[in-house]
ROLODREN-625453 format. One line per field, with one value per atom (N, C-alpha, C): residue number from 1; residue in three letters; atom name; z, y negated, x negated. Coordinates in nm, 2 decimals. Atoms other than C-alpha are relative to their C-alpha. Last residue first. Example, Ala and Ser with C-alpha at 12.3 -4.5 7.8 and 13.67 -1.06 7.14 Angstrom:
pos = 2 | 2 | 2 | 1 | 1 | 1
code = SER | SER | SER | ALA | ALA | ALA
site = N | CA | C | N | CA | C
w = 0.00 | 0.71 | 0.08 | 0.00 | 0.78 | 0.00
v = 0.11 | 0.11 | -0.11 | 0.12 | 0.45 | -0.12
u = 0.09 | -1.37 | 0.08 | -0.09 | -1.23 | -0.09
***
This chain:
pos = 89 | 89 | 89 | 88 | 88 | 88 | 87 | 87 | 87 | 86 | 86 | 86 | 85 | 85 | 85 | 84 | 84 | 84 | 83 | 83 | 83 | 82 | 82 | 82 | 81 | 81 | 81 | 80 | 80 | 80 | 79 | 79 | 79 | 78 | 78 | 78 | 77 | 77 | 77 | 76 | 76 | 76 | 75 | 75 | 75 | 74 | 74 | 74 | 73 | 73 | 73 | 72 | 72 | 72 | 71 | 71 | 71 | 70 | 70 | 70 | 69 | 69 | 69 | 68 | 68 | 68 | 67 | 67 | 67 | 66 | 66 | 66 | 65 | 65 | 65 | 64 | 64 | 64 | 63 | 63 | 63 | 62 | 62 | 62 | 61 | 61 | 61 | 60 | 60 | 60 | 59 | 59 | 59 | 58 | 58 | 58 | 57 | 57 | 57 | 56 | 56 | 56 | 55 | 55 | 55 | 54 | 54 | 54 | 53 | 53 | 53 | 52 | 52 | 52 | 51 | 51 | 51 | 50 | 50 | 50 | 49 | 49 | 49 | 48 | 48 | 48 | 47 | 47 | 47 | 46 | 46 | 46 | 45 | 45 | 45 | 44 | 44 | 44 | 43 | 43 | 43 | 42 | 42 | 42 | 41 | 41 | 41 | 40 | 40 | 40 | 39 | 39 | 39 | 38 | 38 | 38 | 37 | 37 | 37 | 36 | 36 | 36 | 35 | 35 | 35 | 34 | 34 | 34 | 33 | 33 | 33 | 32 | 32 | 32 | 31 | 31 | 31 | 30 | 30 | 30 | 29 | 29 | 29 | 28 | 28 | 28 | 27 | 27 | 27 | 26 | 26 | 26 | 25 | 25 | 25 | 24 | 24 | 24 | 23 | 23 | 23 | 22 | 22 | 22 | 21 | 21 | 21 | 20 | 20 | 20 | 19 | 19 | 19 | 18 | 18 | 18 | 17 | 17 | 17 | 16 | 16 | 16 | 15 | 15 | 15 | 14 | 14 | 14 | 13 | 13 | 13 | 12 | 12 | 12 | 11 | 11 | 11 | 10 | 10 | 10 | 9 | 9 | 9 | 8 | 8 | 8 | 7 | 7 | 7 | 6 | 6 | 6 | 5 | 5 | 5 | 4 | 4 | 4 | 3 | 3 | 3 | 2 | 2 | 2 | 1 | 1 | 1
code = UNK | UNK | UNK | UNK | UNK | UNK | UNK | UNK | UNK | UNK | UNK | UNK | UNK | UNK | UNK | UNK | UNK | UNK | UNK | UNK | UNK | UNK | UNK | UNK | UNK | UNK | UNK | UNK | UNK | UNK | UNK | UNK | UNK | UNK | UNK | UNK | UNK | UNK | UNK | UNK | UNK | UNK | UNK | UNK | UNK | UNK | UNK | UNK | UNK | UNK | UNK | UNK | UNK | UNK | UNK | UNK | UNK | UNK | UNK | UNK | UNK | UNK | UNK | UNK | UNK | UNK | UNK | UNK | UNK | UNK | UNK | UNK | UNK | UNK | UNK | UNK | UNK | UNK | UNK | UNK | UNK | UNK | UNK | UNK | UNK | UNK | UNK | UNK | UNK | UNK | UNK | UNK | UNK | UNK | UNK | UNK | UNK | UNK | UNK | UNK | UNK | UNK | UNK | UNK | UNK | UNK | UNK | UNK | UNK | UNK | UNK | UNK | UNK | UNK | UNK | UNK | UNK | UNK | UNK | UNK | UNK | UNK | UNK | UNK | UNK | UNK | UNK | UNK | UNK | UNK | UNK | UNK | UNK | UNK | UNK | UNK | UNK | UNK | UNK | UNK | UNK | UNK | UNK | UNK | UNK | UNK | UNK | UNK | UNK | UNK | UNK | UNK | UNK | UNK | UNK | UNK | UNK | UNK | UNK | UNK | UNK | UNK | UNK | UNK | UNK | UNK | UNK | UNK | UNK | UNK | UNK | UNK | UNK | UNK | UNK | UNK | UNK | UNK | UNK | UNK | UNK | UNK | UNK | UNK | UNK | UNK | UNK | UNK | UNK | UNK | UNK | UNK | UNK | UNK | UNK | UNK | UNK | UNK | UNK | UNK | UNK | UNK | UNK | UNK | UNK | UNK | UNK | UNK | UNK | UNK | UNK | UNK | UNK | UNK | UNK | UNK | UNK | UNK | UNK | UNK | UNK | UNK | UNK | UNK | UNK | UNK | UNK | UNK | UNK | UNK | UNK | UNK | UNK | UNK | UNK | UNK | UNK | UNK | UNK | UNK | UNK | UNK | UNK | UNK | UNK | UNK | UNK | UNK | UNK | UNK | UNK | UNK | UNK | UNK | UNK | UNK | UNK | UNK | UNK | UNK | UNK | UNK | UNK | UNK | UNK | UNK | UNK
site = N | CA | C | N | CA | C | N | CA | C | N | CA | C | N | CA | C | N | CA | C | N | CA | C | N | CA | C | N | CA | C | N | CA | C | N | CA | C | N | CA | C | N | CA | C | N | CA | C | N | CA | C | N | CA | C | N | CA | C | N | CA | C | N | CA | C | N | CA | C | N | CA | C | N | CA | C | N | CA | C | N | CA | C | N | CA | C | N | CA | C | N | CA | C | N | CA | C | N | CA | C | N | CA | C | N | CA | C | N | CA | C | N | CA | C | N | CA | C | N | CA | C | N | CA | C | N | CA | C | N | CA | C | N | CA | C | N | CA | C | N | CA | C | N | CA | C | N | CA | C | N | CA | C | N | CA | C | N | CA | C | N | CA | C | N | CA | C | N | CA | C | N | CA | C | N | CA | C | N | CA | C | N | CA | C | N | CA | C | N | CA | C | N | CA | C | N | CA | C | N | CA | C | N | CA | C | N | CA | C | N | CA | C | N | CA | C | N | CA | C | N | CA | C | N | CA | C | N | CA | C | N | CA | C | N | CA | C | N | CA | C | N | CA | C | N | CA | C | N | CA | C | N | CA | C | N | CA | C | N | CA | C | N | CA | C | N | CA | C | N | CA | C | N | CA | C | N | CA | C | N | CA | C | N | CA | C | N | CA | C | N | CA | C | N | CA | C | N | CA | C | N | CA | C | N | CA | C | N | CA | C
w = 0.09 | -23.87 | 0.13 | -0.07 | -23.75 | -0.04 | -0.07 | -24.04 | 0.08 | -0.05 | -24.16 | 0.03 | -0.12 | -24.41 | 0.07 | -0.03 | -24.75 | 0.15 | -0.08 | -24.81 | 0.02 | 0.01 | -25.07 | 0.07 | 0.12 | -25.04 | -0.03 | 0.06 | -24.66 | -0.18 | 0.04 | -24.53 | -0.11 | 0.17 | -24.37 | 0.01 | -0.03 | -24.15 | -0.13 | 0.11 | -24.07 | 0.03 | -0.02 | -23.85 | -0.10 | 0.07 | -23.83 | 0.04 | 0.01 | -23.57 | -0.10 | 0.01 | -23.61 | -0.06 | -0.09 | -23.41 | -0.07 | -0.01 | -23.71 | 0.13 | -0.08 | -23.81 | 0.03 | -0.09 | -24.09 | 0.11 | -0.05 | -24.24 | 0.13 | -0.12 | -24.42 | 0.02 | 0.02 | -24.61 | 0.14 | -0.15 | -24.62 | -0.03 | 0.03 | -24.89 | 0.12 | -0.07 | -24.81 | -0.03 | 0.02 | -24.97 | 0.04 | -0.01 | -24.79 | -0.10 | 0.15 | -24.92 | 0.04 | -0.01 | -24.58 | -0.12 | -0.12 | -24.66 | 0.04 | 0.06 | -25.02 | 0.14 | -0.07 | -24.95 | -0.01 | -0.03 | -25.16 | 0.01 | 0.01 | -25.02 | -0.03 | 0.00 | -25.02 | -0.06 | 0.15 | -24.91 | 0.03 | 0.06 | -24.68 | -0.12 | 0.00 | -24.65 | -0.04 | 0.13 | -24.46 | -0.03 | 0.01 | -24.14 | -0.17 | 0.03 | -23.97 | -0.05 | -0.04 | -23.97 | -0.04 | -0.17 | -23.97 | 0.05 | -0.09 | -24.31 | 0.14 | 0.04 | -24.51 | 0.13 | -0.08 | -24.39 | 0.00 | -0.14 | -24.55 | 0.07 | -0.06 | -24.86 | 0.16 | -0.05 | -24.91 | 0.04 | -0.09 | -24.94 | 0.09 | -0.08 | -25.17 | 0.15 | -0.07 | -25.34 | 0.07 | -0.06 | -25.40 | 0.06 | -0.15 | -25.46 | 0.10 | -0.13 | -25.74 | 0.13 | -0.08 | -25.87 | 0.04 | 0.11 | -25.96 | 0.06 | -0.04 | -25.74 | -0.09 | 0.01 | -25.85 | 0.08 | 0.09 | -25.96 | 0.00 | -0.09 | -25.69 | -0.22 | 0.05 | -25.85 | 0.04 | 0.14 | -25.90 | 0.00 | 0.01 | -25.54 | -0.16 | 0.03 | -25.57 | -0.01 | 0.07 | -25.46 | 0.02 | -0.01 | -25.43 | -0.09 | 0.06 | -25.33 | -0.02 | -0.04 | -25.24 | -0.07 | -0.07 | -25.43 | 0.11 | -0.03 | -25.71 | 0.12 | 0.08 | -25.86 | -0.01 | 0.11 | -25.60 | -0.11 | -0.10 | -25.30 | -0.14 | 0.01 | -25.60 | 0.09 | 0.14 | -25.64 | -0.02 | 0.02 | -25.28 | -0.16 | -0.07 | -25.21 | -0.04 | 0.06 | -25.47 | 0.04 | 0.13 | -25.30 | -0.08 | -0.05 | -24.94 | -0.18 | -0.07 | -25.04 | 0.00 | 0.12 | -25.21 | 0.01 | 0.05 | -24.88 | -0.18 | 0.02 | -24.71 | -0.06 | 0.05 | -24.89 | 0.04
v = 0.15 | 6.97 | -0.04 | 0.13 | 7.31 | -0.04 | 0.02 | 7.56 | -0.12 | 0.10 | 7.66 | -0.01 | -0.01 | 7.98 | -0.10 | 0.04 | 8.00 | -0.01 | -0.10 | 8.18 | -0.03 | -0.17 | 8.02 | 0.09 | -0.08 | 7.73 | 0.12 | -0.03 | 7.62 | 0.11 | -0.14 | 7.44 | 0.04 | -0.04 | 7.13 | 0.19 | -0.15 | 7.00 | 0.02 | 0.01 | 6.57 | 0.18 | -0.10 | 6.51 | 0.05 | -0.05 | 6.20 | 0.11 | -0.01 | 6.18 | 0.07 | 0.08 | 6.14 | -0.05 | 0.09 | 6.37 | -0.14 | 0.04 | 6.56 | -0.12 | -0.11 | 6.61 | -0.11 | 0.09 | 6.38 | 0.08 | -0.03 | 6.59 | -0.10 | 0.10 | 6.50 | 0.02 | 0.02 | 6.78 | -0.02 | 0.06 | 6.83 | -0.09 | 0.07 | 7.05 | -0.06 | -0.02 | 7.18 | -0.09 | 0.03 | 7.24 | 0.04 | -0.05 | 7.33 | -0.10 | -0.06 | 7.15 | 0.14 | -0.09 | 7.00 | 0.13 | 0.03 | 6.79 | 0.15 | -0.05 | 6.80 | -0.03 | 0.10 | 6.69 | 0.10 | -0.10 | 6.78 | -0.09 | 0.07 | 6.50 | 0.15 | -0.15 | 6.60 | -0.07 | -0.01 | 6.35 | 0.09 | 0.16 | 6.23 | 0.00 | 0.00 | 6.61 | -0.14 | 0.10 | 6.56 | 0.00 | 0.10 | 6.80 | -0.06 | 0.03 | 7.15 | -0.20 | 0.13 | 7.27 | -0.09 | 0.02 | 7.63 | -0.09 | -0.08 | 7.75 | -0.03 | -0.01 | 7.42 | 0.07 | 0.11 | 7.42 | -0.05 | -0.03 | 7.75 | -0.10 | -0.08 | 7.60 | 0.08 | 0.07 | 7.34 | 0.09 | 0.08 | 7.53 | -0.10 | -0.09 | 7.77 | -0.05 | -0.10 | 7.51 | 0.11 | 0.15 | 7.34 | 0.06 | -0.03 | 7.72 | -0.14 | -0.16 | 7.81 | -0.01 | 0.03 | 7.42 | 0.12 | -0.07 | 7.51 | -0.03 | -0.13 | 7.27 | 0.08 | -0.05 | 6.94 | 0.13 | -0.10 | 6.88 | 0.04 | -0.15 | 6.61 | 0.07 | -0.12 | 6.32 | 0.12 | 0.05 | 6.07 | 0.12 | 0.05 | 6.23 | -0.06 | -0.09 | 6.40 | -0.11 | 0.08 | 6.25 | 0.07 | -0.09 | 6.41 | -0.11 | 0.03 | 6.18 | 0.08 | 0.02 | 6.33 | -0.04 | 0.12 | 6.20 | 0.01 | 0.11 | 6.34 | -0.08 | 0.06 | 6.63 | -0.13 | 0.04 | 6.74 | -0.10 | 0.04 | 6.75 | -0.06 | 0.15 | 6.90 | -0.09 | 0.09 | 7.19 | -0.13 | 0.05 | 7.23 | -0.06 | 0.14 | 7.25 | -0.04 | 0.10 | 7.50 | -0.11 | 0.00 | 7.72 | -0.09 | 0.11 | 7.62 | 0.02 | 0.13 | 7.77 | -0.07 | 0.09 | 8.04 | -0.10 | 0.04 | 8.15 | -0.08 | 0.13 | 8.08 | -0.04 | 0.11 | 8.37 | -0.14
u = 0.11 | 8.54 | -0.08 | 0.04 | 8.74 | -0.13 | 0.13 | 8.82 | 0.02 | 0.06 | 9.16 | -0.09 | -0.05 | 9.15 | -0.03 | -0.10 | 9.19 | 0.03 | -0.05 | 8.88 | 0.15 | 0.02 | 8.75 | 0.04 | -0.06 | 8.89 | 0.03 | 0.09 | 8.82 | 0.10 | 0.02 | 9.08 | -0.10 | 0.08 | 9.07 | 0.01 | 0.01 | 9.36 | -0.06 | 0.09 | 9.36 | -0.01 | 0.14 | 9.62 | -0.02 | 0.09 | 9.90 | -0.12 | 0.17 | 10.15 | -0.08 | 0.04 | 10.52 | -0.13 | 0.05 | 10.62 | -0.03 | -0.11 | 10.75 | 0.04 | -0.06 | 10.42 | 0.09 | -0.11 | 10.27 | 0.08 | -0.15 | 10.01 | 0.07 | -0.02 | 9.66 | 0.16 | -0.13 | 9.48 | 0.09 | -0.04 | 9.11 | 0.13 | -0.13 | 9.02 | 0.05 | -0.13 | 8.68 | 0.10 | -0.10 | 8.34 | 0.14 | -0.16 | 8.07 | 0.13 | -0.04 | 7.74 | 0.09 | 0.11 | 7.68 | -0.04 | 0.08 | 8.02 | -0.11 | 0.15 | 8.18 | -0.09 | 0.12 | 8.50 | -0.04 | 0.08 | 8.86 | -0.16 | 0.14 | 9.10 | -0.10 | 0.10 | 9.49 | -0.12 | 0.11 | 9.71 | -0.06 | 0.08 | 10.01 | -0.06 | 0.14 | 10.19 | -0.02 | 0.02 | 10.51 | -0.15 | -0.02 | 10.60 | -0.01 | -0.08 | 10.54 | -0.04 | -0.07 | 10.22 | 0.12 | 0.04 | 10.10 | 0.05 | -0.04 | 10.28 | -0.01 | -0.18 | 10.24 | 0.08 | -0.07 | 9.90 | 0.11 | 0.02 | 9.81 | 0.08 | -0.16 | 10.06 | -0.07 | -0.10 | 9.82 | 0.07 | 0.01 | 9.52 | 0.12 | 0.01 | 9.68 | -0.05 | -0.20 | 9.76 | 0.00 | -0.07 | 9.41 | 0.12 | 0.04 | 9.29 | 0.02 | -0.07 | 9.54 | -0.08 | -0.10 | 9.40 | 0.06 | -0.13 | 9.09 | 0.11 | 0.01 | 8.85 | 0.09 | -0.10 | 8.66 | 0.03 | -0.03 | 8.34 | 0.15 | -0.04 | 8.26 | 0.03 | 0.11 | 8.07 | 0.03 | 0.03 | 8.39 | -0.14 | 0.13 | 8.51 | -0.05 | 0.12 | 8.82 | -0.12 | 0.08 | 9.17 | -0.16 | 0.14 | 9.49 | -0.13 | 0.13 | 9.74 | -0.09 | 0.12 | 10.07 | -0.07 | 0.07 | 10.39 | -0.13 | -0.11 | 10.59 | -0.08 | -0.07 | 10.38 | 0.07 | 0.11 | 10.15 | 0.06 | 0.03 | 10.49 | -0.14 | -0.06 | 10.67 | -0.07 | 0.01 | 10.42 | 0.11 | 0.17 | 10.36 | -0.05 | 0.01 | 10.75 | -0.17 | -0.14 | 10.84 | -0.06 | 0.08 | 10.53 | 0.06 | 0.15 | 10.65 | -0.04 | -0.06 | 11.01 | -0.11 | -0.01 | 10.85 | 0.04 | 0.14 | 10.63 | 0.12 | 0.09 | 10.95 | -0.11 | -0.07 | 11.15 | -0.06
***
């Protein structure tokens, strides 16, 4: 039941007010792996998502998605697409 809850929430969260923003030379990602990105971080970290940035660093690409924790405090959590699983930057 929470994964639909987070799933609900990751398409209104895109729809209504995160930023997703893609580079002008990036390509992009499919969006089943943008959201699947979000919803990892959905699951791990509690709070408000800011924005979603897909980056193009060492020719990795990673979704790097910005959460507001309930603290307060901003942090930057990338996930790898393809795998869907966090990576440290």
């Amino acid at each position: 039941m929470k994964y639909q809850i987070v799933s609900c929430c990751t398409a209104l969260v895109l729809a209504c007010g995160a930023q997703l923003s893609v580079a002008d030379d990036d390509k992009g990602l499919p969006a089943d792996q943008v959201v699947s990105a979000i919803q990892v971080v959905a699951s791990v970290h509690e709070g408000q998502i800011k924005d979603v940035e897909i980056e193009e660093k060492d020719k990795q690409t990673l979704v790097e998605v910005t959460v507001i924790g309930n603290d307060g405090k901003e942090k930057e959590v990338y996930v790898d697409p393809q795998s869907s699983k966090i990576v440290s930057r």
